[in-house]
C-alpha positions in Angstrom: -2.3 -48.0 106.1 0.5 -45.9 108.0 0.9 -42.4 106.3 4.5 -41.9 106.8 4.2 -37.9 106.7 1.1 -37.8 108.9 1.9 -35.2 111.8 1.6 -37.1 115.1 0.9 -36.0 118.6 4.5 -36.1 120.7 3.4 -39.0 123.6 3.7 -36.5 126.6 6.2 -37.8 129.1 4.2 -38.2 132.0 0.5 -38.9 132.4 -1.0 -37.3 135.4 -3.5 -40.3 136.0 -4.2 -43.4 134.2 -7.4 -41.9 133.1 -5.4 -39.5 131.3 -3.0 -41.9 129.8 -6.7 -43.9 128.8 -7.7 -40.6 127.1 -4.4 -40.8 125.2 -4.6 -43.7 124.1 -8.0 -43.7 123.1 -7.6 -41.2 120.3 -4.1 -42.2 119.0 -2.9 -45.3 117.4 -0.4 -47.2 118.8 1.3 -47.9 114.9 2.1 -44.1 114.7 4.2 -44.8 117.8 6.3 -48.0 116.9 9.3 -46.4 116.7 8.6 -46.1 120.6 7.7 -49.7 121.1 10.3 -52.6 122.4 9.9 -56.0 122.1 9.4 -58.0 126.0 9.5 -61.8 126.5 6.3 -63.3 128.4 6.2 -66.3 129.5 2.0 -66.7 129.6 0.4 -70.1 130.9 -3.0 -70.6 129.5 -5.6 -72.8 131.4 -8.5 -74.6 129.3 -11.7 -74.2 130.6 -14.7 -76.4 129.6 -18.0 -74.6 130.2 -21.8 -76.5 129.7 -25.3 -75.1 129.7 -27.9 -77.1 130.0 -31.7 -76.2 129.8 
């Protein structure tokens, strides 16, 4: 559960690499940030796919 007075890292507002933005993101949770988040429509298109092994 979200602690509501749990100090947060500020997200910095630049990452110098995507390795560094990784490293971010690796050790902070995304639900301390939703205040930050916005909403996007995606229009996805799923394929089926039918795989069979045999011996």
């Amino acid at each position: 559960m979200n602690d509501k007075n749990k100090a947060v890292d500020p997200i910095p507002e630049e990452f110098a690499s995507y390795e560094e933005a990784a490293d971010f993101w690796d050790t902070h949770d995304t639900t301390d940030y939703l205040e930050f988040l916005q909403p996007v429509d995606v229009d996805a298109q799923f394929r089926k796919r039918h795989n069979v092994i045999s011996e």
